[in-house]
SENU-810229 format. One record per residue (C-alpha): x, y, z. Coordinates in steps of 0.5 Angstrom, whole numbers, always signed. Layout:
@x:X; y:Y; z:Z
...
END
This chain:
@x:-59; y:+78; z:+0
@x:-62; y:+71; z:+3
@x:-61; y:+69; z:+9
@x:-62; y:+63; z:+12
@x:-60; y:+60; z:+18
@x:-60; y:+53; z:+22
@x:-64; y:+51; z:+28
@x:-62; y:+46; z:+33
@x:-54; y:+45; z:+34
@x:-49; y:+50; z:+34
@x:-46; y:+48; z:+26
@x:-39; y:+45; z:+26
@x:-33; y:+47; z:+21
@x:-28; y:+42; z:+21
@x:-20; y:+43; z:+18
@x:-14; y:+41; z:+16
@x:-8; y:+45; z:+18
@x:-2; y:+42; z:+14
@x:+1; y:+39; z:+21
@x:-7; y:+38; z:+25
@x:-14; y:+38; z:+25
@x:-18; y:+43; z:+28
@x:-25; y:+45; z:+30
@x:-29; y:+52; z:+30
@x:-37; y:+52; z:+32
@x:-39; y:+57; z:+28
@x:-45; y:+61; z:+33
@x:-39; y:+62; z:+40
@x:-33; y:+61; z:+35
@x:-30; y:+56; z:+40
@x:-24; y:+55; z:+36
@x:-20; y:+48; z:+39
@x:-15; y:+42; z:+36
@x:-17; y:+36; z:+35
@x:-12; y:+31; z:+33
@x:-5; y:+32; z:+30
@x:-2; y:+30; z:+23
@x:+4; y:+25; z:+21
@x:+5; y:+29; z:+15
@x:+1; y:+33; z:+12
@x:-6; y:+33; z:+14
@x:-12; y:+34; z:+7
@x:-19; y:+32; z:+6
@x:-23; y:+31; z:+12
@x:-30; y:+29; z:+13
@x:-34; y:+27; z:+19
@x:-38; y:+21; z:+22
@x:-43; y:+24; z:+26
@x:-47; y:+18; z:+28
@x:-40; y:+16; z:+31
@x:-37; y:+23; z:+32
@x:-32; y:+21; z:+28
@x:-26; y:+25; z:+24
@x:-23; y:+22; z:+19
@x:-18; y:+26; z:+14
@x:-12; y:+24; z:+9
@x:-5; y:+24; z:+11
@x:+0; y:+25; z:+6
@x:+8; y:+24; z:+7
@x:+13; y:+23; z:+2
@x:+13; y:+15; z:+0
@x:+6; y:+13; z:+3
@x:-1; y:+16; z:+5
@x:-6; y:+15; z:+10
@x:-13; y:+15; z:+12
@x:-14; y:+17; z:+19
@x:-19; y:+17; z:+24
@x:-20; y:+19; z:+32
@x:-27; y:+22; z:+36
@x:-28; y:+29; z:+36
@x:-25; y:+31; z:+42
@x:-19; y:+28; z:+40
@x:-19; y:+20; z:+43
@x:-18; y:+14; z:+40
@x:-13; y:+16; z:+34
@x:-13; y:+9; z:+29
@x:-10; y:+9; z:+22
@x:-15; y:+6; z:+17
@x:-11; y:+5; z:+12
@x:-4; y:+6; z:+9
@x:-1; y:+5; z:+2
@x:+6; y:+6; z:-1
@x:+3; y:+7; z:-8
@x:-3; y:+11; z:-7
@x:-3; y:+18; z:-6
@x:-11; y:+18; z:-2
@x:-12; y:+26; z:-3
@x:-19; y:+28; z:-1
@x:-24; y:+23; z:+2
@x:-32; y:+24; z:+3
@x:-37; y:+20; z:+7
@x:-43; y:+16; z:+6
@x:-47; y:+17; z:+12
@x:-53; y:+13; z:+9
@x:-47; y:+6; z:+6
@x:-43; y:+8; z:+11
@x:-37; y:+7; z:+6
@x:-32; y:+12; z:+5
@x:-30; y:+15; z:-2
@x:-23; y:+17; z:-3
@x:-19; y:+20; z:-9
@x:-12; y:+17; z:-11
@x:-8; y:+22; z:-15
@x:-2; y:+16; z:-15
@x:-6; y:+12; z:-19
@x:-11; y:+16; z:-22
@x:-17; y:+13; z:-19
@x:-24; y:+13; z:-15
@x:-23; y:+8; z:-8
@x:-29; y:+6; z:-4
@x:-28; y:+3; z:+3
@x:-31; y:+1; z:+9
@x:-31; y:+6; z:+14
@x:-27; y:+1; z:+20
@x:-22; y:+0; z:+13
@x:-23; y:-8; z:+13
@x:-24; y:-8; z:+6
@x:-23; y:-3; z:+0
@x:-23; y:-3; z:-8
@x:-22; y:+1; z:-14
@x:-29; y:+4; z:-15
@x:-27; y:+9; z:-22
@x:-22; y:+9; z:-26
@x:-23; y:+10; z:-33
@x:-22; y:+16; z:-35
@x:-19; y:+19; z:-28
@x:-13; y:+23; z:-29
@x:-10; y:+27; z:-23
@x:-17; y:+26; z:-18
@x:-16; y:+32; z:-13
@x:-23; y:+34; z:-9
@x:-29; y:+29; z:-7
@x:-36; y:+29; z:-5
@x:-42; y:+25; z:-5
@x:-50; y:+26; z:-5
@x:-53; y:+20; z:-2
@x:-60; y:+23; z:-5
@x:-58; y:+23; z:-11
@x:-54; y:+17; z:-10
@x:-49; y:+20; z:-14
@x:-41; y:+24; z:-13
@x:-37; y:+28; z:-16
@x:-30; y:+30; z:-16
@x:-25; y:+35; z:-19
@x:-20; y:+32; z:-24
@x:-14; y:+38; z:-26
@x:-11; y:+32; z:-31
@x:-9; y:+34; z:-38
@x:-16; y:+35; z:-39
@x:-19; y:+39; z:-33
@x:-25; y:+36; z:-31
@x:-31; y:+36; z:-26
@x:-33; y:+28; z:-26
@x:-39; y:+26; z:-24
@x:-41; y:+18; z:-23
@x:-46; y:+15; z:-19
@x:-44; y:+12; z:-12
@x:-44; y:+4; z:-14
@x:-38; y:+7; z:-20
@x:-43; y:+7; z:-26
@x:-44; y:+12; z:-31
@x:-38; y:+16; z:-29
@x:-37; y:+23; z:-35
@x:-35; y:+30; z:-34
@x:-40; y:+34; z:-31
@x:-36; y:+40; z:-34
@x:-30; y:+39; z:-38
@x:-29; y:+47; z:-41
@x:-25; y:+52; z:-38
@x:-23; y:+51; z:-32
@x:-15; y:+52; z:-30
@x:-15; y:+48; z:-23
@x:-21; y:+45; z:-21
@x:-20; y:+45; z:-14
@x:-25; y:+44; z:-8
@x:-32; y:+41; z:-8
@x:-38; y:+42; z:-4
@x:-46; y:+41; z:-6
@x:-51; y:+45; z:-3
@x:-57; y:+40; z:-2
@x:-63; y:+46; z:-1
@x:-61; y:+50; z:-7
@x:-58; y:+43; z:-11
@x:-51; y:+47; z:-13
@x:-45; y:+44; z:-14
@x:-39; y:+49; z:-12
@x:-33; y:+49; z:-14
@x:-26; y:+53; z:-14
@x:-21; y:+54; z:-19
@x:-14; y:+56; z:-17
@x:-12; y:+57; z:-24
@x:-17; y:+61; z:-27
@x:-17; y:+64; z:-19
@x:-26; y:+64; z:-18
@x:-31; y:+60; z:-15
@x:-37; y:+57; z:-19
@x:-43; y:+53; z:-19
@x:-47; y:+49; z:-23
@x:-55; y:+48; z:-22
@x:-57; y:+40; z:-22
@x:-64; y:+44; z:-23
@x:-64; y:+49; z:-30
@x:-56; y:+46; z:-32
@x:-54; y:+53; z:-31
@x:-46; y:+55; z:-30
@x:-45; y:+62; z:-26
@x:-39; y:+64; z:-22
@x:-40; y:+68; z:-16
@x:-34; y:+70; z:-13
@x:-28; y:+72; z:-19
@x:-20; y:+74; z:-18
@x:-21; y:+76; z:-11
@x:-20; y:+69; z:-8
@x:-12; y:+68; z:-10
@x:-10; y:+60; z:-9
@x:-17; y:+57; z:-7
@x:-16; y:+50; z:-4
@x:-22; y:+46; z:-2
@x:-29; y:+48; z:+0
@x:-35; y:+48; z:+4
@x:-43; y:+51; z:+4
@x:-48; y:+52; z:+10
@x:-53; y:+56; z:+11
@x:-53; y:+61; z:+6
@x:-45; y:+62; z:+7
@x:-39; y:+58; z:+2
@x:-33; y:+58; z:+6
@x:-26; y:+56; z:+3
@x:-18; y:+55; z:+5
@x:-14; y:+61; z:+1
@x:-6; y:+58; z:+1
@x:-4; y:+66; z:-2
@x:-6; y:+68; z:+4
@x:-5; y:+62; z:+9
@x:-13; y:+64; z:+11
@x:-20; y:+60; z:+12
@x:-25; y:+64; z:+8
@x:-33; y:+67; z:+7
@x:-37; y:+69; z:+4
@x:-45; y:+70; z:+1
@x:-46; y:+64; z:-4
@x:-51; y:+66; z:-8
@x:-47; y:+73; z:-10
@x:-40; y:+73; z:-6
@x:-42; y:+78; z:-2
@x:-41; y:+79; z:+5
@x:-33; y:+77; z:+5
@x:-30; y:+75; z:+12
@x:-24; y:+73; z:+13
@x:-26; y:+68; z:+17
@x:-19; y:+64; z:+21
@x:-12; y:+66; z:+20
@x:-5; y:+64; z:+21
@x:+2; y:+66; z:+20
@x:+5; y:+61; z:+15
@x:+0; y:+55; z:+17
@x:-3; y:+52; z:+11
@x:-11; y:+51; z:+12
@x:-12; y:+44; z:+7
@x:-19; y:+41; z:+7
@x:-25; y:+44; z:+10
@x:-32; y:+41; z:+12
@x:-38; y:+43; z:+14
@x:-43; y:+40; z:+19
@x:-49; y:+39; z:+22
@x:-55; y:+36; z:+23
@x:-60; y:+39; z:+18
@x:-54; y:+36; z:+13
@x:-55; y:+29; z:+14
@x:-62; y:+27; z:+13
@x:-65; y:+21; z:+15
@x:-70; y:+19; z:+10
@x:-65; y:+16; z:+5
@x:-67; y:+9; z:+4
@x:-61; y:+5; z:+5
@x:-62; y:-1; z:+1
@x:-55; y:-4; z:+4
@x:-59; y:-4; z:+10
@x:-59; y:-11; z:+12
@x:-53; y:-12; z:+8
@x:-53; y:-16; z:+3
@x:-46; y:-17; z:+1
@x:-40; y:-20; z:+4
@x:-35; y:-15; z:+3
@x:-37; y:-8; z:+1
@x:-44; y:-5; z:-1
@x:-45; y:+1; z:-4
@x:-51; y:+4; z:-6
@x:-52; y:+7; z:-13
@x:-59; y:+9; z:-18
@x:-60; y:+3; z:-19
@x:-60; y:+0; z:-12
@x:-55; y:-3; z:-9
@x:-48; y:-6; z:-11
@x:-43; y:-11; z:-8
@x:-35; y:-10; z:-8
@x:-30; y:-15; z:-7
@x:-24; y:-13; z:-2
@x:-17; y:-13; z:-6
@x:-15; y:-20; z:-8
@x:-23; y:-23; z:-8
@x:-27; y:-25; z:-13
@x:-34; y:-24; z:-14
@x:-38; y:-30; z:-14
@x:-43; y:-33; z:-18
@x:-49; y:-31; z:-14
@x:-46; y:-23; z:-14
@x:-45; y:-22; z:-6
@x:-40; y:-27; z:-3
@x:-33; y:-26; z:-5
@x:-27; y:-32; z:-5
@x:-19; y:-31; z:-6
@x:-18; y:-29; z:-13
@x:-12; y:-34; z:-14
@x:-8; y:-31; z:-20
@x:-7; y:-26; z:-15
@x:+0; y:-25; z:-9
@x:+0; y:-26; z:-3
@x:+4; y:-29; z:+3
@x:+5; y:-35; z:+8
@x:+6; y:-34; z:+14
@x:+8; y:-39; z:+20
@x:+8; y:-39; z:+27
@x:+10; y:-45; z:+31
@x:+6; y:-50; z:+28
@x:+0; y:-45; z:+23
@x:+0; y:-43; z:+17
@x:-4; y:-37; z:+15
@x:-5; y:-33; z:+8
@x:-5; y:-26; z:+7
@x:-8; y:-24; z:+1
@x:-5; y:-18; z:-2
@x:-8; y:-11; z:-2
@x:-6; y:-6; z:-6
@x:-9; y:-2; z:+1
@x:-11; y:-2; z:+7
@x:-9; y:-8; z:+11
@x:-8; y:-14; z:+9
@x:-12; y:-20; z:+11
@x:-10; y:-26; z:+14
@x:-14; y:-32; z:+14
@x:-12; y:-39; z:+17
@x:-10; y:-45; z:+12
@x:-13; y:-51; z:+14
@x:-7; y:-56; z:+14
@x:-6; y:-58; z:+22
@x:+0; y:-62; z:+21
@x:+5; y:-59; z:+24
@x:+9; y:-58; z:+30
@x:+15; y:-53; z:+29
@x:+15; y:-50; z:+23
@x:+23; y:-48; z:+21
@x:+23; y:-47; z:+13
@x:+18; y:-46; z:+7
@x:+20; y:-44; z:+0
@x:+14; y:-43; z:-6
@x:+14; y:-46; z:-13
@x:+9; y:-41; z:-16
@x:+9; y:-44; z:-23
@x:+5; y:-50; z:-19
@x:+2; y:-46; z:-14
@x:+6; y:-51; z:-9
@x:+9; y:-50; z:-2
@x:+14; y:-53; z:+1
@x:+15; y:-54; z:+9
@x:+21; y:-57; z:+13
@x:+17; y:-59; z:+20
@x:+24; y:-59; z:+25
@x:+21; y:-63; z:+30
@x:+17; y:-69; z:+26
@x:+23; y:-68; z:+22
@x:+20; y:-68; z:+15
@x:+19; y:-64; z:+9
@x:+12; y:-63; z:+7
@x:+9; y:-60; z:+0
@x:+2; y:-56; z:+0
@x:-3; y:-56; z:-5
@x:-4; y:-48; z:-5
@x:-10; y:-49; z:-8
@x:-14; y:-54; z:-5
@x:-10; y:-55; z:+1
@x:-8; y:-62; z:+0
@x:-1; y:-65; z:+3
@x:+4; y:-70; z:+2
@x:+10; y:-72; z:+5
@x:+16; y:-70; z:+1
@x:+22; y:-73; z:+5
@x:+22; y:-76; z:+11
@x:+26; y:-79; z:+17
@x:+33; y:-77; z:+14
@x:+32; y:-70; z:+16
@x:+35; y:-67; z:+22
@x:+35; y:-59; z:+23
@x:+33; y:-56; z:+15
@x:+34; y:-49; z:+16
@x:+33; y:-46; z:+10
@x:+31; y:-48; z:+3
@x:+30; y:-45; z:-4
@x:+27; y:-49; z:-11
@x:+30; y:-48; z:-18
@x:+23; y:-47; z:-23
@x:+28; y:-49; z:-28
@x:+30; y:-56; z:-26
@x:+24; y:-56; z:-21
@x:+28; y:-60; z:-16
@x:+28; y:-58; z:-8
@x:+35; y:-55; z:-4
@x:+35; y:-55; z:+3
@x:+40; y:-53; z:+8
@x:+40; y:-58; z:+14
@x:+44; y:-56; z:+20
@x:+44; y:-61; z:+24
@x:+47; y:-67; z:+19
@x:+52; y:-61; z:+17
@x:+49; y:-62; z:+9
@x:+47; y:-59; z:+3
@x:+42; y:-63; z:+0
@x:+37; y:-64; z:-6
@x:+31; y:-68; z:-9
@x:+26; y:-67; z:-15
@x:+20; y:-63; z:-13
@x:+15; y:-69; z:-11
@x:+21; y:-72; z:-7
@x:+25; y:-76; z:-12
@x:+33; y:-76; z:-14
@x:+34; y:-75; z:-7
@x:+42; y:-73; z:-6
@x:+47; y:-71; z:-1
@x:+51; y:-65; z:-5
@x:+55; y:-63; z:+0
@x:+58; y:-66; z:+8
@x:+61; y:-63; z:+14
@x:+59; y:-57; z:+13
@x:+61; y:-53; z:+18
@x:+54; y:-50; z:+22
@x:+50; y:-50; z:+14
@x:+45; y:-44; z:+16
@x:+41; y:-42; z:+8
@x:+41; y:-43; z:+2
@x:+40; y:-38; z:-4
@x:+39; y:-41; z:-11
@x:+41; y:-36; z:-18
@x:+39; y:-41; z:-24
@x:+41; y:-37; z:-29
@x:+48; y:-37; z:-27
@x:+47; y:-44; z:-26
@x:+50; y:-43; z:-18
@x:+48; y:-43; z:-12
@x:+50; y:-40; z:-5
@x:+51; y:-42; z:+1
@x:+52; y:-39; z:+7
@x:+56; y:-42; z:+14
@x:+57; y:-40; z:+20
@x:+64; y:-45; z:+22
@x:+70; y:-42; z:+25
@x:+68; y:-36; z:+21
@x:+63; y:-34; z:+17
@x:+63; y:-35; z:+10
@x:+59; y:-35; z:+4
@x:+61; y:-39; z:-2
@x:+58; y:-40; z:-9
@x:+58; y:-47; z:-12
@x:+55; y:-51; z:-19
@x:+48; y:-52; z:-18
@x:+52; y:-60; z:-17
@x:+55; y:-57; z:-11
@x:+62; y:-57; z:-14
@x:+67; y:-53; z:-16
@x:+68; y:-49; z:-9
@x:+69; y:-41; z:-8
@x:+68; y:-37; z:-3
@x:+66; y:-30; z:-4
@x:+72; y:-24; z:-1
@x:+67; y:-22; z:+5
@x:+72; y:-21; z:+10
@x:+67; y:-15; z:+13
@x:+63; y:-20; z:+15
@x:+61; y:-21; z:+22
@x:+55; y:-24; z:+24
@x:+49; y:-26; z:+17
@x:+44; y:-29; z:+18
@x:+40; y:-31; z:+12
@x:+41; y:-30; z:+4
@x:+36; y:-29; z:-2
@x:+38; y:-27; z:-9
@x:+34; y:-23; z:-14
@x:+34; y:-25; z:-20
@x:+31; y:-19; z:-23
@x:+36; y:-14; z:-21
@x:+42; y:-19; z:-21
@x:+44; y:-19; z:-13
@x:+46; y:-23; z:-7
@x:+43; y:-20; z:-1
@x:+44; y:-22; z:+7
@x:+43; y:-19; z:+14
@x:+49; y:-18; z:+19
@x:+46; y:-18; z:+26
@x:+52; y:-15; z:+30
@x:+53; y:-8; z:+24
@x:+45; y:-8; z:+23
@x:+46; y:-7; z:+16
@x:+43; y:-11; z:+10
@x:+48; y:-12; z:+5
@x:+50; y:-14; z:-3
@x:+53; y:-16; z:-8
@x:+52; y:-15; z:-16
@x:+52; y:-22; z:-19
@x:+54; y:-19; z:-26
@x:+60; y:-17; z:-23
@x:+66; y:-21; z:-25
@x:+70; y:-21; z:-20
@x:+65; y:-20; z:-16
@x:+66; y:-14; z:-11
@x:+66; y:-11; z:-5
@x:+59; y:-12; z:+0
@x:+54; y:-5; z:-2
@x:+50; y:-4; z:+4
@x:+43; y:-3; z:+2
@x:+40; y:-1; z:+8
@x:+42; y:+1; z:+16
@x:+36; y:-2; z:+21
@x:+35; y:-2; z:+27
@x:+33; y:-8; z:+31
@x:+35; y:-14; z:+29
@x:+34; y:-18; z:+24
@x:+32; y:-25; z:+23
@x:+30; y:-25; z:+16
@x:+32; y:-21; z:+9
@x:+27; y:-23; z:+2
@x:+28; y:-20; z:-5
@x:+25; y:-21; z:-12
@x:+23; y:-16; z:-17
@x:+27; y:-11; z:-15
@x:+24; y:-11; z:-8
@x:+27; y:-12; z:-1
@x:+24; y:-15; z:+5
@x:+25; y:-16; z:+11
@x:+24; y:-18; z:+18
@x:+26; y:-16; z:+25
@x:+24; y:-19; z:+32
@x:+19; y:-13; z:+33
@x:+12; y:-15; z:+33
@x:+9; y:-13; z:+27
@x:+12; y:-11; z:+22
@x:+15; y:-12; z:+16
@x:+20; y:-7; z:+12
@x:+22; y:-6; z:+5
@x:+25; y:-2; z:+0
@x:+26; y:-1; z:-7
@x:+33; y:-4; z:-9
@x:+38; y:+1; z:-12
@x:+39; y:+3; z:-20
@x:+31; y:+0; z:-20
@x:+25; y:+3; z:-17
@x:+18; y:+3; z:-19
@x:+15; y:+8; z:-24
@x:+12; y:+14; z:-19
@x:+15; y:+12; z:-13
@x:+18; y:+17; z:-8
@x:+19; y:+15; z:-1
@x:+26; y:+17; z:+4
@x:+33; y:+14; z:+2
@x:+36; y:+10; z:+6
@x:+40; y:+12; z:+12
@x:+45; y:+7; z:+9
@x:+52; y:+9; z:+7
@x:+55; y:+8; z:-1
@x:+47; y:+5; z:-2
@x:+44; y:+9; z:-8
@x:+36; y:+13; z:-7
@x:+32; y:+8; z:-5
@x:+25; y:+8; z:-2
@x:+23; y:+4; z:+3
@x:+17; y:+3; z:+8
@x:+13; y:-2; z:+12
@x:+5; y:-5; z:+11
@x:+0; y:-8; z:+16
@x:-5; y:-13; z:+17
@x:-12; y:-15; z:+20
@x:-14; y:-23; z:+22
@x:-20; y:-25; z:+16
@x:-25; y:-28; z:+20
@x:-25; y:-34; z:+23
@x:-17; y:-32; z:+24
@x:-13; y:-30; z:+30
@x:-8; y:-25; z:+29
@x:-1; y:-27; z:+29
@x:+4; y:-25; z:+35
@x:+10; y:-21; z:+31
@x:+4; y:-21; z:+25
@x:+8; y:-17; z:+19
@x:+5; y:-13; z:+13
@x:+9; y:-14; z:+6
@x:+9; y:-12; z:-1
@x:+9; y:-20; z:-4
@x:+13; y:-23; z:-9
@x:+14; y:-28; z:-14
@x:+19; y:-34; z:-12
@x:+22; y:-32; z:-6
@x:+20; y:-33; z:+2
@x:+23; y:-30; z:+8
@x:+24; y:-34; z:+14
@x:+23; y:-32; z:+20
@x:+27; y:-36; z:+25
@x:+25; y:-36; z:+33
@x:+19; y:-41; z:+31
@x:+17; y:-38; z:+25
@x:+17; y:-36; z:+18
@x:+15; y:-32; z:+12
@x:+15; y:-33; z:+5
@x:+14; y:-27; z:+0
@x:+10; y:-28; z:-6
@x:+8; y:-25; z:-13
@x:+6; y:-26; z:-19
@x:+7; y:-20; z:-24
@x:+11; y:-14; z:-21
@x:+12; y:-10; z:-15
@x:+4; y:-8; z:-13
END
């Protein structure tokens, strides 16, 4: 037997538990928690250069990846995604990136170690991604797939050449870890219940430890040792990594799950690794490779002819939000968090509705203050007054990508009203209406809905000509505020303040029935958007925007919380953040969103919020 140990600092084991992160000097056996988990704590890693800790965080309808300093402090979420599953994570110390696994849409990610910035960095021929580390010397990574063909890939760190290392008899590849001083590559399998490796040097494959490791999760090497969390026995173990000799049962817990695994210290992280990102050379993400180095765009960029600057990739879905009188763009990201970046049009004064036509790639805007509707060119920013001087308060608009003619609501002139989408054919539809508040189209059917507030508040479906009245049988209704229609799903949704309730009705129902609650809130609402089978919505508390699936439709490999709601389906609902691009200031009350096609929330008390998509639900 060999035994080799490491001089200087005392060598640091770092673990997830299913519910924390915890610590164990390995010389004093110094045992401590680090910081605790929101759902179930997995991949781990450790930025000594920051004495930082990052690990993956996974709960049922979204994960995370999170971050916080060894001795606990300063916890942040990184990253979050309703979609994505971030399993394992391993990072780069010499890029400064991190890699993760996402085994909810089969691919490799690569981020920014702040999470400003993410981007797929490996999908072809990803099946279910499990563990994850990476080999700066090399410039290369490795991952454990247990798809329909279980599989060690290896790919370089830039996502070039990815292939499967080894690809033959293996059950459950599970944990992963490479030992730099014997150029092995370890790997568990929880199937096939042993650990092997394989020889970067004489490409030999070998298994060290056979049957007596019942279900292996995830590994680590240092020094002579491997180490490994075993499920069947709720244990963190050890033995000789050259023969499996020598097992110790390192830490045991009854009935708390040891998770992911992570071996430091310093002689880890050499230092004479040429970082050819070093003087940053690329405006998003950077990632080095064998060839070099290679820039990545951040979701919803596009890379530029020159290689290394990034512009917004306009085919992709974003959002528009207003506050008082600025607009900002948030481009979507299908991680992390969006981005908003401040659209150069400094025209307005109070900003009170908006509504997009996609199709042209046109917003409109009411200005209640200077009393004008104003069309922006989302392209180029260009502007040009739609409508003028015979506005009073516009509150809520919609447009018909059929006819491509404007409706608004305006309340302070008690109409409805209508004009061709370069301000032509205006027309008065309806008068004295009784405190008109919004307004929701559904061209398909040809009618439109308006809500009023009056005597008592009522909701009434008229002809696209604003006739041929009738008023929805909604007598539950108590106080709503603001109606959208999702053409997708057939349904006409509002919010009441006074029940806290986001409520519907199906519009293929004829006649039509009594209100479903899709959604029990708290705070209050201000504002409900809906399209391609996803509801949004807004309340008064800063900094968030709230979704859900829409009933009878959610999206393929979903899986979130239902509703709290009484007689609503299962659905799936949760919330997005975002973070100020450069040369913008981040917004009071700043929300995040999936996007969607057609459709805006408003967002009143000096606000709004359209929602836009251009295919489906990310």
């Amino acid at each position: 037997d060999t035994f080799c140990k490491a001089q200087g600092a005392e060598p640091l084991l770092i673990f997830s538990g299913s519910k924390d992160i915890r610590g164990l000097w390995l010389r004093t056996n110094r045992y401590f928690e680090i910081n605790g988990a929101t759902g179930e704590a997995i991949g781990v890693d450790f930025d000594s250069d920051q004495r930082r800790v990052y690990w993956t965080d996974v709960s049922v309808g979204h994960s995370d990846v999170r971050t916080c300093f060894l001795d606990g402090t300063d916890p942040k979420v990184l990253l979050t995604s309703s979609e994505s599953t971030m399993e394992d994570l391993a990072f780069d110390w010499v890029g400064k990136n991190l890699y993760i696994t996402d085994a909810g849409l089969n691919r490799i990610l690569v981020c920014k170690a702040d999470g400003t910035a993410c981007a797929s960095l490996v999908t072809k021929g990803v099946d279910a991604p499990r563990a994850i580390v990476v080999v700066p010397l090399d410039k290369l990574l490795y991952w454990t797939d247990w798809g329909q063909h279980p599989a060690v890939m290896q790919a370089g760190m830039d996502g070039s050449n990815p292939s499967a290392l080894i690809s033959e008899d293996l059950g459950w590849p599970n944990g992963l870890a490479f030992d730099d001083t014997t150029n092995r590559l370890y790997w568990c399998d929880a199937r096939r219940t042993r650990m092997e490796y394989f020889d970067m040097t004489t490409k030999k494959r070998e298994v060290v430890i056979q049957d007596s490791v019942f279900h292996p999760f995830a590994m680590a090497v240092f020094e002579d040792t491997l180490y490994w969390s075993d499920w069947a026995s709720f244990s963190l173990d050890s033995s000789n990594k050259f023969n499996g000799k020598h097992f110790e049962r390192v830490l045991r817990e009854e009935s708390k799950q040891i998770m992911g695994v992570h071996a430091y210290h310093p002689v880890l992280r050499r230092r004479d690794i040429h970082n050819p990102c070093w003087d940053n050379p690329c405006e998003d993400i950077c990632v080095i490779g064998p060839s070099g180095y290679k820039c990545l765009c951040r979701y919803g960029y596009q890379m530029d002819s020159n290689g290394k600057s990034c512009s917004l990739d306009r085919s992709s879905s974003y959002a528009v939000v207003s506050e008082d009188n600025s607009l900002y763009r948030i481009q979507r990201n299908k991680i992390g968090k969006e981005t908003a970046e401040k659209i150069p049009v400094n025209w307005f004064v109070l900003i009170s509705a908006m509504v997009l036509d996609w199709s042209t790639q046109t917003l409109y805007v009411s200005d209640i203050t200077r009393e004008m509707i104003v069309s922006i060119n989302m392209d180029n920013y260009t502007t040009k007054i739609i409508h003028e001087h015979h506005t009073g308060s516009v509150v809520g608009m919609d447009f018909d990508p059929q006819s491509k003619n404007l409706y608004w609501a305006d309340a302070g002139k008690s109409t409805l009203e209508v004009c061709h989408y370069n301000g032509s054919l205006h027309a008065i539809l309806l008068t004295n209406v009784l405190g008109p508040l919004d307004v929701a189209l559904y061209p398909k059917a040809g009618v439109l809905f308006l809500l009023s507030l009056g005597d008592a508040p009522i909701i009434t479906r008229y002809t696209m000509d604003g006739k041929n009245p009738k008023e929805l049988p909604l007598s539950s209704m108590r106080v709503p505020l603001s109606l959208s229609v999702d053409n997708f799903s057939n349904k006409l949704f509002w919010a009441d303040t006074a029940k806290d309730t986001i409520e519907f009705i199906d519009l293929k129902d004829e006649p039509y029935k009594a209100p479903t609650v899709a959604a029990q809130v708290s705070g209050h609402v201000l504002s409900v958007s809906a399209a391609n089978s996803v509801l949004h919505w807004v309340t008064k508390e800063p900094g968030f925007i709230f979704y859900l699936f829409i009933p009878d439709s959610p999206p393929p490999g979903s899986s979130s919380s239902t509703t709290s709601a009484s007689s609503a389906p299962s659905t799936s609902r949760g919330t997005r953040q975002f973070v100020r691009g450069s040369g913008s200031s981040l917004l009071p009350g700043s929300s995040s969103m999936e996007l969607f096609h057609h459709d805006v929330v408003h967002k009143r008390d000096g606000g709004t919020l359209p929602l836009m998509q251009d295919t489906d639900p990310l």
